[in-house]
mmJSON file of the N, C-alpha and C atoms, coordinates in Angstrom:
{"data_MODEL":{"atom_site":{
"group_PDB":["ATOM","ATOM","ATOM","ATOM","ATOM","ATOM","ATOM","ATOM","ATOM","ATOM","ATOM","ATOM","ATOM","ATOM","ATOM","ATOM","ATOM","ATOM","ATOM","ATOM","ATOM","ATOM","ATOM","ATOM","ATOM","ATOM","ATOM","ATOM","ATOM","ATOM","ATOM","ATOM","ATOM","ATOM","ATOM","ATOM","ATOM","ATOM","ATOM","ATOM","ATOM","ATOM","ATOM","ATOM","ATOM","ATOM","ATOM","ATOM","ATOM","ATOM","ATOM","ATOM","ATOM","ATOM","ATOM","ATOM","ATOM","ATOM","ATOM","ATOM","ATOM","ATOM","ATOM","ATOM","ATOM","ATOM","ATOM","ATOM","ATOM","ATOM","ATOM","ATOM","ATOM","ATOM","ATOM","ATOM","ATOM","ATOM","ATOM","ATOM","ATOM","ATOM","ATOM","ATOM","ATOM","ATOM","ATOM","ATOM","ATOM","ATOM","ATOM","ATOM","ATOM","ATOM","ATOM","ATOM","ATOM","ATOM","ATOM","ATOM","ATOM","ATOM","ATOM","ATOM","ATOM","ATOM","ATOM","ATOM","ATOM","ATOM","ATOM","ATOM","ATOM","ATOM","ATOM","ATOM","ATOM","ATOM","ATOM","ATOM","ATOM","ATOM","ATOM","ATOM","ATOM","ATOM","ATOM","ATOM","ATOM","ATOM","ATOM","ATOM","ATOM","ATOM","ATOM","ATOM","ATOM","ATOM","ATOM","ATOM","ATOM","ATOM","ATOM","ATOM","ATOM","ATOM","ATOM","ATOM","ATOM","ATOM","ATOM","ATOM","ATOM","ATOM","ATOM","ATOM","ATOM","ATOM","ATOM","ATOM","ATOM","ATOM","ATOM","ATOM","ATOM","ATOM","ATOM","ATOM","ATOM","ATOM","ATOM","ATOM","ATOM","ATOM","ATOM","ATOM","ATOM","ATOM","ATOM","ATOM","ATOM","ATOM","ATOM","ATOM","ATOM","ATOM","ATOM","ATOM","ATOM","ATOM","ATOM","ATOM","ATOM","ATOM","ATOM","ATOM","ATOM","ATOM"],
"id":[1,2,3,4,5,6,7,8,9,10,11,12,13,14,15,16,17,18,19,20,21,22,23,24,25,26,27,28,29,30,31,32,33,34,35,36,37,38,39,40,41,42,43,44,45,46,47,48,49,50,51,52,53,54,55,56,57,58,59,60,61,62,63,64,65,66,67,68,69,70,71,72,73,74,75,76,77,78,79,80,81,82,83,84,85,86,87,88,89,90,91,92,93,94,95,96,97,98,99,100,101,102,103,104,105,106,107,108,109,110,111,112,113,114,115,116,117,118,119,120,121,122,123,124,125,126,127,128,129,130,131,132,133,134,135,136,137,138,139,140,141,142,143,144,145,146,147,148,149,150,151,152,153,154,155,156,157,158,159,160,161,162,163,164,165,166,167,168,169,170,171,172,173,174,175,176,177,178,179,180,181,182,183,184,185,186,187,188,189,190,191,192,193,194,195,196,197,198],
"type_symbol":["N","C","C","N","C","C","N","C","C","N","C","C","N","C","C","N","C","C","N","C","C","N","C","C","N","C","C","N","C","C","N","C","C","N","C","C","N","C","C","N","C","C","N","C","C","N","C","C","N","C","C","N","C","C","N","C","C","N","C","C","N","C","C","N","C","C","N","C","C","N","C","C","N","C","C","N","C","C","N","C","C","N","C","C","N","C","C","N","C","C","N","C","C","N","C","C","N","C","C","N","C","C","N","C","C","N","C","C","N","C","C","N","C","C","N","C","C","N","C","C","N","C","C","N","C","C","N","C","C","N","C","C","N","C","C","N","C","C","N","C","C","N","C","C","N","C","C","N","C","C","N","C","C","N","C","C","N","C","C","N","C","C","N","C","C","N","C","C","N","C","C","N","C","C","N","C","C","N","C","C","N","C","C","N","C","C","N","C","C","N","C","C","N","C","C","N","C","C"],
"label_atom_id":["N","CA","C","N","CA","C","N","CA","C","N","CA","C","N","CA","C","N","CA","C","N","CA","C","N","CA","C","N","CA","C","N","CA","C","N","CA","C","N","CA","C","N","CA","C","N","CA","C","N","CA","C","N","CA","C","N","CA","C","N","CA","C","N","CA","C","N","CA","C","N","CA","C","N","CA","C","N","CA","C","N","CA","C","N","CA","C","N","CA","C","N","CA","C","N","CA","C","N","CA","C","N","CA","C","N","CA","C","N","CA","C","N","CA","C","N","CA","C","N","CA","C","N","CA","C","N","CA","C","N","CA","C","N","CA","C","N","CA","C","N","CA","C","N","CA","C","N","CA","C","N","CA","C","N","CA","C","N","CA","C","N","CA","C","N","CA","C","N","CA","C","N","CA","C","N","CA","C","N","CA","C","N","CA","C","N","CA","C","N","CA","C","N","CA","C","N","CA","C","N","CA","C","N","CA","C","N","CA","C","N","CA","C","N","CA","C","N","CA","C","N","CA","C","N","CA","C","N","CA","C"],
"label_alt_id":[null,null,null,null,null,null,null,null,null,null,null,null,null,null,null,null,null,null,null,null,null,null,null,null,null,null,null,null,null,null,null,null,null,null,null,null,null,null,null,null,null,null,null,null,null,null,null,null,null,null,null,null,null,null,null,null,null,null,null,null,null,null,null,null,null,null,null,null,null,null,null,null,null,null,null,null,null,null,null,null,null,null,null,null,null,null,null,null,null,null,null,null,null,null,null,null,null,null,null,null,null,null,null,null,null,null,null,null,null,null,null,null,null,null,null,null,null,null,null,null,null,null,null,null,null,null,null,null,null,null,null,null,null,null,null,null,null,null,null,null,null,null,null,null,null,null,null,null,null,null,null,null,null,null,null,null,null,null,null,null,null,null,null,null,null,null,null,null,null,null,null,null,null,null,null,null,null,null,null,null,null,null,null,null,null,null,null,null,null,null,null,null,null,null,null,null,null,null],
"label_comp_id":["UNK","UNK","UNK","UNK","UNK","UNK","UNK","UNK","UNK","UNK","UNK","UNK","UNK","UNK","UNK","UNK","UNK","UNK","UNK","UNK","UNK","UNK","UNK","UNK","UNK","UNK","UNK","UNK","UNK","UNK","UNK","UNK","UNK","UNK","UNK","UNK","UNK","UNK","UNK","UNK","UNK","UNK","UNK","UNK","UNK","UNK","UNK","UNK","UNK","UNK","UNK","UNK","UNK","UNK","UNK","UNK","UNK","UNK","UNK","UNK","UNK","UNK","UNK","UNK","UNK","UNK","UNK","UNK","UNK","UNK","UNK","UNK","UNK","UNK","UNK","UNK","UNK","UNK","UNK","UNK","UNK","UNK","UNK","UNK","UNK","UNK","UNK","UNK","UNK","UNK","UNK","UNK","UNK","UNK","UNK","UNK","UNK","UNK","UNK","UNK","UNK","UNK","UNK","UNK","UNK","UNK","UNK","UNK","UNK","UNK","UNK","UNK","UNK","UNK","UNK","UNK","UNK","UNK","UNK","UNK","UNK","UNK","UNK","UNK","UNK","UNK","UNK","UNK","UNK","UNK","UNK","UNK","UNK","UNK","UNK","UNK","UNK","UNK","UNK","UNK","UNK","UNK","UNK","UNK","UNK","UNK","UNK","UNK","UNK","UNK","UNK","UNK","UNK","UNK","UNK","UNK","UNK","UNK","UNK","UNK","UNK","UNK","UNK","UNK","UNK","UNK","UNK","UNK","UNK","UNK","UNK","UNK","UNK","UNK","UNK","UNK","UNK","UNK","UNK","UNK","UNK","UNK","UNK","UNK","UNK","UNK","UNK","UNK","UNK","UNK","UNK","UNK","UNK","UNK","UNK","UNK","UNK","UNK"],
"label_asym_id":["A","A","A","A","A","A","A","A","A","A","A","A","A","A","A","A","A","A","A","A","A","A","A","A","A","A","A","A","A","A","A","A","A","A","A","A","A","A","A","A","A","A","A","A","A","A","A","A","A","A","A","A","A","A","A","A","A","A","A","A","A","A","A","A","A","A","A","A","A","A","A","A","A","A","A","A","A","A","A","A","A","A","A","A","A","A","A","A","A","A","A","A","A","A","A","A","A","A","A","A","A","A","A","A","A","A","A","A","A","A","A","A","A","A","A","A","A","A","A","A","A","A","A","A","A","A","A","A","A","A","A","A","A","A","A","A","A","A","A","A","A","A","A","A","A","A","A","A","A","A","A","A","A","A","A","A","A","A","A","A","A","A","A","A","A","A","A","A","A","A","A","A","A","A","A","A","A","A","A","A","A","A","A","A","A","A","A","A","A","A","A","A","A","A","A","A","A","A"],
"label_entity_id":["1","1","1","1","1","1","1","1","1","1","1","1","1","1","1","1","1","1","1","1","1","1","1","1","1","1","1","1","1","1","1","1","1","1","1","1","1","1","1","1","1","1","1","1","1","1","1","1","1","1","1","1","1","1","1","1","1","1","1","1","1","1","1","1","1","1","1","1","1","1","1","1","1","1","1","1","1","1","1","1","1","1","1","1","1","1","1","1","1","1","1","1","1","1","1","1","1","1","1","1","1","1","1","1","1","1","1","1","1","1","1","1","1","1","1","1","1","1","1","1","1","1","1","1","1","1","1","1","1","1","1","1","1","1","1","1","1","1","1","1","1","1","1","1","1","1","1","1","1","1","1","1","1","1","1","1","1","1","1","1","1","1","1","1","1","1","1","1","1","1","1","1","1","1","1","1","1","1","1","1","1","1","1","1","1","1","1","1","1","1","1","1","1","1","1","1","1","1"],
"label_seq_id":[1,1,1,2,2,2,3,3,3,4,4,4,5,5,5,6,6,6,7,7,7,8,8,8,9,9,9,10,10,10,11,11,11,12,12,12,13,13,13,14,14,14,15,15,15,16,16,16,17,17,17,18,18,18,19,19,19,20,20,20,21,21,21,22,22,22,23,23,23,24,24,24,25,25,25,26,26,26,27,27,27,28,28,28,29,29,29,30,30,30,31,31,31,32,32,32,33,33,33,34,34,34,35,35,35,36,36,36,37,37,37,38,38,38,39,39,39,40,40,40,41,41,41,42,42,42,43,43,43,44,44,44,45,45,45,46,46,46,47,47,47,48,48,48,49,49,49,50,50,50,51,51,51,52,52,52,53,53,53,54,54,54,55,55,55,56,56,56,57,57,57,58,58,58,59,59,59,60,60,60,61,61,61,62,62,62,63,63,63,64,64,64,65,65,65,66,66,66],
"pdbx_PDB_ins_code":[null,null,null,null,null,null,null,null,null,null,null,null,null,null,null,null,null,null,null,null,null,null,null,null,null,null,null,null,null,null,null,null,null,null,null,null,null,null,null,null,null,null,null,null,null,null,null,null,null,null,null,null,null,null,null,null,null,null,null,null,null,null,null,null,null,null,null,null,null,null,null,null,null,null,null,null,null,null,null,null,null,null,null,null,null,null,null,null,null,null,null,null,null,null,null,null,null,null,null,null,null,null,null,null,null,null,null,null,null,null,null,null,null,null,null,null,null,null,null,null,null,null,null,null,null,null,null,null,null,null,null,null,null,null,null,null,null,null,null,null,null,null,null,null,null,null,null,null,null,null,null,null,null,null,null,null,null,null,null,null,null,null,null,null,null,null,null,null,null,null,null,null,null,null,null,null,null,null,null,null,null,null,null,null,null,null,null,null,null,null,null,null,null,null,null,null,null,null],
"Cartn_x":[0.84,0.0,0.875,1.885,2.774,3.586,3.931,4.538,3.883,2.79,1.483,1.237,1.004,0.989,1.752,2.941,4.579,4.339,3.998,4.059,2.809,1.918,1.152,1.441,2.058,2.132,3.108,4.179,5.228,4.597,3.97,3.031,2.702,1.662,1.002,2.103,3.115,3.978,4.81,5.284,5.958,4.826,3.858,2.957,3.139,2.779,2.477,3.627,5.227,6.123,6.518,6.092,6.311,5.182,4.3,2.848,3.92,4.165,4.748,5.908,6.684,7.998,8.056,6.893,5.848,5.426,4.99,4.068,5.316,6.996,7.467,8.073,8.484,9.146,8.33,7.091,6.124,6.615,6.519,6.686,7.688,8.576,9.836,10.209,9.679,9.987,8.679,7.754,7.08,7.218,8.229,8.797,9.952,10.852,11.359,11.67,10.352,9.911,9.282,8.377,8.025,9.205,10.384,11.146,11.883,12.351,12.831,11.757,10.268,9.849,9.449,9.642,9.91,11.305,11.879,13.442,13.138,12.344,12.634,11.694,10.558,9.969,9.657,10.774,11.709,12.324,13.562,14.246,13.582,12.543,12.104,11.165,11.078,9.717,11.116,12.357,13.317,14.206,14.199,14.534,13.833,11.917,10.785,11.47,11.452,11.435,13.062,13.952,15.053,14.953,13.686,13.722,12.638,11.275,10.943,11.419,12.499,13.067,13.713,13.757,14.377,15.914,16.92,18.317,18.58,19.85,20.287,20.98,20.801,21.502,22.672,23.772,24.783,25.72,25.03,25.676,25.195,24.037,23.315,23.878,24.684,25.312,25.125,24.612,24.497,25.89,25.828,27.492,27.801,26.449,26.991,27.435,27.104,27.319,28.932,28.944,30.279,30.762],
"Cartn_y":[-1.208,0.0,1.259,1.28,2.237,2.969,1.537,2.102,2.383,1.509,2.245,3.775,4.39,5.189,6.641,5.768,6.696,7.264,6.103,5.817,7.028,7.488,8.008,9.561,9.407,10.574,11.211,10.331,10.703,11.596,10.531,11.032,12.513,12.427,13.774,14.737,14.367,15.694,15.959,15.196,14.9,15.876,15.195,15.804,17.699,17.951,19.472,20.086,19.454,20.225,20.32,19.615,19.667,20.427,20.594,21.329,22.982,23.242,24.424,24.55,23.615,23.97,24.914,24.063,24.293,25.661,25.974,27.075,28.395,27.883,29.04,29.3,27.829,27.878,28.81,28.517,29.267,30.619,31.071,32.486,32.799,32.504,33.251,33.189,32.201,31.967,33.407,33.55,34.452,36.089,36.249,37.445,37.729,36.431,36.86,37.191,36.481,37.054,38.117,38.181,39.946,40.337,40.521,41.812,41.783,40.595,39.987,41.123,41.029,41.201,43.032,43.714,44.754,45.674,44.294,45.111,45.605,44.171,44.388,45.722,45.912,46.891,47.936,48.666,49.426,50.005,48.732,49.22,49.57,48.297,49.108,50.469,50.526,52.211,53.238,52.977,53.94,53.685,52.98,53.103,53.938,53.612,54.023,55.735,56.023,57.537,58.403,57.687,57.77,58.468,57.043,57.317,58.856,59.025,59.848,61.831,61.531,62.835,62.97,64.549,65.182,65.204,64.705,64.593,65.944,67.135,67.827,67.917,68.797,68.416,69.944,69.707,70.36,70.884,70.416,70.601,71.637,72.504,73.33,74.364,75.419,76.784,77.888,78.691,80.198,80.928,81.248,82.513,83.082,83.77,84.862,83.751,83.006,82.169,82.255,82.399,81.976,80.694],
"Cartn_z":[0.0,0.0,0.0,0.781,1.108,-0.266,-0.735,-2.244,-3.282,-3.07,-4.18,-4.191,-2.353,-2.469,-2.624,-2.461,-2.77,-4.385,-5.055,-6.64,-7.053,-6.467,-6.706,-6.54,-5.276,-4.747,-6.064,-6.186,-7.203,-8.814,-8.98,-10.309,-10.264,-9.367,-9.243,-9.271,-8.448,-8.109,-9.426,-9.962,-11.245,-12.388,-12.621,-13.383,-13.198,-12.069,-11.066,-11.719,-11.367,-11.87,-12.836,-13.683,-15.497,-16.094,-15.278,-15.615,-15.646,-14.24,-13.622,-15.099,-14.962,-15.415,-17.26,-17.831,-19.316,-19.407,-18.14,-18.188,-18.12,-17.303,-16.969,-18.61,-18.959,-20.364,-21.276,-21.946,-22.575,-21.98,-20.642,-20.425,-20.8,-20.134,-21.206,-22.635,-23.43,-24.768,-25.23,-24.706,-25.195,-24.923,-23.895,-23.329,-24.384,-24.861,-25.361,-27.086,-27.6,-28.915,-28.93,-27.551,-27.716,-28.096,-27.041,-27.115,-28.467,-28.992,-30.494,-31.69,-31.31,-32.086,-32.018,-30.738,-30.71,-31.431,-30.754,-31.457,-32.768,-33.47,-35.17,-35.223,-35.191,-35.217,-35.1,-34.479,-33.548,-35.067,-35.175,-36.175,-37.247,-37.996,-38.731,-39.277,-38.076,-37.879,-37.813,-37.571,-37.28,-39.103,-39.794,-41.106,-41.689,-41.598,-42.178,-41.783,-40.471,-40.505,-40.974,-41.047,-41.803,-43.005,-43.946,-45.366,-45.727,-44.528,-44.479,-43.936,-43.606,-43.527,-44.366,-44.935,-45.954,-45.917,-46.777,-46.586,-46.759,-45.925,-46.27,-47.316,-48.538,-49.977,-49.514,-49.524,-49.102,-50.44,-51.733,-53.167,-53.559,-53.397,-53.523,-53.361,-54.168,-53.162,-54.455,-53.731,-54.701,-54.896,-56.584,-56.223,-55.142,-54.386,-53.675,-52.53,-52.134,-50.701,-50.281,-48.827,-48.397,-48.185],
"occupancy":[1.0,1.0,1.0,1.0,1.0,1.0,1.0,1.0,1.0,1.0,1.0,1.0,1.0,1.0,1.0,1.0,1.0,1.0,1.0,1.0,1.0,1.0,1.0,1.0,1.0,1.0,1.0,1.0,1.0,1.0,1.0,1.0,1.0,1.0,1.0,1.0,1.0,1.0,1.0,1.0,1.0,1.0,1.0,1.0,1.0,1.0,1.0,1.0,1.0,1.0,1.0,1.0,1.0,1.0,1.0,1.0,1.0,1.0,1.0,1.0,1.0,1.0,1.0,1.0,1.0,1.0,1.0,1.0,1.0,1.0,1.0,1.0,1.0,1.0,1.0,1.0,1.0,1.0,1.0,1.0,1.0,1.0,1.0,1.0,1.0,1.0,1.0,1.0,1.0,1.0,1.0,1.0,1.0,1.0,1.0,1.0,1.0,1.0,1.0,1.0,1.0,1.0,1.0,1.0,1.0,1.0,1.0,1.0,1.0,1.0,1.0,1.0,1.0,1.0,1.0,1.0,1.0,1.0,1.0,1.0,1.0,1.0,1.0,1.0,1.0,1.0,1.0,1.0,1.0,1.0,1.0,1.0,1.0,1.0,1.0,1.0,1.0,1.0,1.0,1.0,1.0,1.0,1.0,1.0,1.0,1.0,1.0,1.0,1.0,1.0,1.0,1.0,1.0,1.0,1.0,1.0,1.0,1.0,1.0,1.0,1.0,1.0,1.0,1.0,1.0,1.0,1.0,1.0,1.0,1.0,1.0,1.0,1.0,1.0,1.0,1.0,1.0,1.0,1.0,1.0,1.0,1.0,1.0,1.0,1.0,1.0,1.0,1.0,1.0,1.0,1.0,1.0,1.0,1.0,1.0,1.0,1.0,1.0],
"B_iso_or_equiv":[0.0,0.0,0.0,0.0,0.0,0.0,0.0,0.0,0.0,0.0,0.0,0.0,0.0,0.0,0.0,0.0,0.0,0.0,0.0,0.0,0.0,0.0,0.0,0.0,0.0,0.0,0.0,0.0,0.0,0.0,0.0,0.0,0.0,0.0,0.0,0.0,0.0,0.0,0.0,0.0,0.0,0.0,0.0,0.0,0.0,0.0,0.0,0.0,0.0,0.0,0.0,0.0,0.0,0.0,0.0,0.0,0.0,0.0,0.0,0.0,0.0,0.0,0.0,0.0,0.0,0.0,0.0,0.0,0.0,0.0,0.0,0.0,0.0,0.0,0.0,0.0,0.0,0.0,0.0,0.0,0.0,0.0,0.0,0.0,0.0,0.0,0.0,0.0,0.0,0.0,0.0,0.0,0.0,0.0,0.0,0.0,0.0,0.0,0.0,0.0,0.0,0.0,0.0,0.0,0.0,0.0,0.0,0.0,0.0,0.0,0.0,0.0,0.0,0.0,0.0,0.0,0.0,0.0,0.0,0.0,0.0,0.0,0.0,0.0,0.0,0.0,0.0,0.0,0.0,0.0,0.0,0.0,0.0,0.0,0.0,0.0,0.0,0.0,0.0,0.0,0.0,0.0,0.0,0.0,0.0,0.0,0.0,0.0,0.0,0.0,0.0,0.0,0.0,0.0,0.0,0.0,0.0,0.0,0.0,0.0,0.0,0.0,0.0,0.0,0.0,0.0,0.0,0.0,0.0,0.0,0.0,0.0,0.0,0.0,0.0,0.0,0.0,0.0,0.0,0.0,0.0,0.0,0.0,0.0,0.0,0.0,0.0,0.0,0.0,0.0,0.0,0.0,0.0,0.0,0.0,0.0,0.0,0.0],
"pdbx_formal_charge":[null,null,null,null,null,null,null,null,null,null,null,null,null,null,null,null,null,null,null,null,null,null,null,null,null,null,null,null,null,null,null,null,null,null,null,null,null,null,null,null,null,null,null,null,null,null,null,null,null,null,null,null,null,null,null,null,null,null,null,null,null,null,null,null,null,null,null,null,null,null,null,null,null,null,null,null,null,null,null,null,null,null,null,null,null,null,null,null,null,null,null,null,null,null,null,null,null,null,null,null,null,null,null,null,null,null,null,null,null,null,null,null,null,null,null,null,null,null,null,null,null,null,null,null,null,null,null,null,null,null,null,null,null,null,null,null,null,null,null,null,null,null,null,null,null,null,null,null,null,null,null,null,null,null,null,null,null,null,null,null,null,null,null,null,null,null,null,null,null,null,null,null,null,null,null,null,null,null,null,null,null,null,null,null,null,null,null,null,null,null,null,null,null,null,null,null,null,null],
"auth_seq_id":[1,1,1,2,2,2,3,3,3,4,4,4,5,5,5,6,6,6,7,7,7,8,8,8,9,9,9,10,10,10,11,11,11,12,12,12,13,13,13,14,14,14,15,15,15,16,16,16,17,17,17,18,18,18,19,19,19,20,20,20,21,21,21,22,22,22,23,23,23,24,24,24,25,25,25,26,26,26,27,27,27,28,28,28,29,29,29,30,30,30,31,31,31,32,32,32,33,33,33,34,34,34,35,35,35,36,36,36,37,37,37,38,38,38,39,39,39,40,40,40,41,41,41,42,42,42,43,43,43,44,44,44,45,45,45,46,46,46,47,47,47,48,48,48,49,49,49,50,50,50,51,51,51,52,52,52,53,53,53,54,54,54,55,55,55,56,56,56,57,57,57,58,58,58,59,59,59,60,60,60,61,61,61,62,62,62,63,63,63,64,64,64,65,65,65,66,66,66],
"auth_comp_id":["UNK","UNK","UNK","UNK","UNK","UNK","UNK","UNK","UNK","UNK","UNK","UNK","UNK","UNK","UNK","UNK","UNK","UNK","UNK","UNK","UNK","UNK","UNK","UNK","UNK","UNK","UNK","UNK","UNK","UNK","UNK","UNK","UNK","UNK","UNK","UNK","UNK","UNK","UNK","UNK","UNK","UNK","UNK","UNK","UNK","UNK","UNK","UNK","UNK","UNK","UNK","UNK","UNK","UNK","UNK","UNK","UNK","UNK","UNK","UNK","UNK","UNK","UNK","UNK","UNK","UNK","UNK","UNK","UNK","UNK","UNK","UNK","UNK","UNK","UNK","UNK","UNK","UNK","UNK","UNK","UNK","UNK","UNK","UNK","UNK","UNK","UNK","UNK","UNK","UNK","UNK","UNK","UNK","UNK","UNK","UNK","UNK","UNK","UNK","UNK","UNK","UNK","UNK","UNK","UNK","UNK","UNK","UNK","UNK","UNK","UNK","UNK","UNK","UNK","UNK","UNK","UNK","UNK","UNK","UNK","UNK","UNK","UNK","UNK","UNK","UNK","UNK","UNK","UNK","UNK","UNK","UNK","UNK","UNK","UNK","UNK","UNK","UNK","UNK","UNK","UNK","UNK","UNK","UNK","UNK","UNK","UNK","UNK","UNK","UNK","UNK","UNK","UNK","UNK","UNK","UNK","UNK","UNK","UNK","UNK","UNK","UNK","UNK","UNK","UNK","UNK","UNK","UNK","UNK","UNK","UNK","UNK","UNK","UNK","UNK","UNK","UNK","UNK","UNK","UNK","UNK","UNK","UNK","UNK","UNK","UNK","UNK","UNK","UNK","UNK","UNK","UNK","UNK","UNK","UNK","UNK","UNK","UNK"],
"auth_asym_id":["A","A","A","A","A","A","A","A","A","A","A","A","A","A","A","A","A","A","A","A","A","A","A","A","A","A","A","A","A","A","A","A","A","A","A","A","A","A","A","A","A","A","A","A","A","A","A","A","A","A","A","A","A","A","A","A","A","A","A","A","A","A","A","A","A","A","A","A","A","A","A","A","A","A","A","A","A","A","A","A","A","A","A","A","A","A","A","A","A","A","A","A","A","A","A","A","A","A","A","A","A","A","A","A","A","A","A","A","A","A","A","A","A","A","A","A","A","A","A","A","A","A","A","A","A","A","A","A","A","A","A","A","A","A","A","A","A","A","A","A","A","A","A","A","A","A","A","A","A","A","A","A","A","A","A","A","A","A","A","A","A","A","A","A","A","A","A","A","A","A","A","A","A","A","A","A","A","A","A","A","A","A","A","A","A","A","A","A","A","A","A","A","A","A","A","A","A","A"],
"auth_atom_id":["N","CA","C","N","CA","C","N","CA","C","N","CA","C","N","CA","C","N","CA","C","N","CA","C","N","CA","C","N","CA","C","N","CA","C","N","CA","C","N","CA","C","N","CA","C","N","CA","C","N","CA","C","N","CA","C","N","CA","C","N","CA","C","N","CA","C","N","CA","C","N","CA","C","N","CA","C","N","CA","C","N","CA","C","N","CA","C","N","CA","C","N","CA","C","N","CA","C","N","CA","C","N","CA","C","N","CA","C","N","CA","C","N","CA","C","N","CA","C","N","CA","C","N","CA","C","N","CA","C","N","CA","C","N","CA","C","N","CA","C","N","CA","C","N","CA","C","N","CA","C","N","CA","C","N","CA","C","N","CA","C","N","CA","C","N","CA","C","N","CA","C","N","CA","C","N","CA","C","N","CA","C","N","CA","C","N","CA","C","N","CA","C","N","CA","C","N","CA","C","N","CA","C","N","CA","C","N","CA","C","N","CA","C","N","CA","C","N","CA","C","N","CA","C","N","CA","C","N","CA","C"],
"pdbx_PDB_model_num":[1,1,1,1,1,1,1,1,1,1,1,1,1,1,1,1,1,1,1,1,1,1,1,1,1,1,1,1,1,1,1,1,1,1,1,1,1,1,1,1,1,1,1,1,1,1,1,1,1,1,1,1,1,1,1,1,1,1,1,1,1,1,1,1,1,1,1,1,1,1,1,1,1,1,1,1,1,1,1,1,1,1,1,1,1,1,1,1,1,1,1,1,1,1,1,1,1,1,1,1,1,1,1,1,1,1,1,1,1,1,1,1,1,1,1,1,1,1,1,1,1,1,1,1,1,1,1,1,1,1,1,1,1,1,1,1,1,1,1,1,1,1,1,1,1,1,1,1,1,1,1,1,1,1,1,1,1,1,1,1,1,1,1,1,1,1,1,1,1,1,1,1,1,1,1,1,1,1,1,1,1,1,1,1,1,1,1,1,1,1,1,1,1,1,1,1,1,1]
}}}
C-alpha cells in the first residue's frame, strides 16, 4: 500500500512540476519574442522615418554664398 501510495504521490507531483515547469518555459519563450519582435519593429519604424526625412543636400550653393 505504502509504495502504491509513494508511486502516486510521485506522479502527481511529477505531473504538477512539469505542468509548472511548461508554463514558466512558454513564459519566457514568449517574453522573449516579444522583445525579439519589438526590437525588429523598432528598427524598422526607425529606417521608415530615416527614409521619411528630408536629406540635407549640401551641393546646392548660390554665387553669392560663403
Amino acid at each position: 500500500v505504502t509504495e502504491e501510495m509513494n508511486k502516486k504521490i510521485t506522479e502527481e507531483m511529477n505531473k504538477k512540476v512539469t505542468k509548472e515547469m511548461n508554463e514558466k518555459v512558454i513564459e519566457e519563450m514568449n517574453k522573449k519574442v516579444t522583445e525579439e519582435m519589438n526590437k525588429r519593429v523598432t528598427e524598422k519604424m526607425n529606417e521608415g522615418i530615416k527614409e521619411l526625412q528630408p536629406t540635407p543636400n549640401y551641393q546646392i550653393k548660390t554665387p553669392n554664398s560663403n
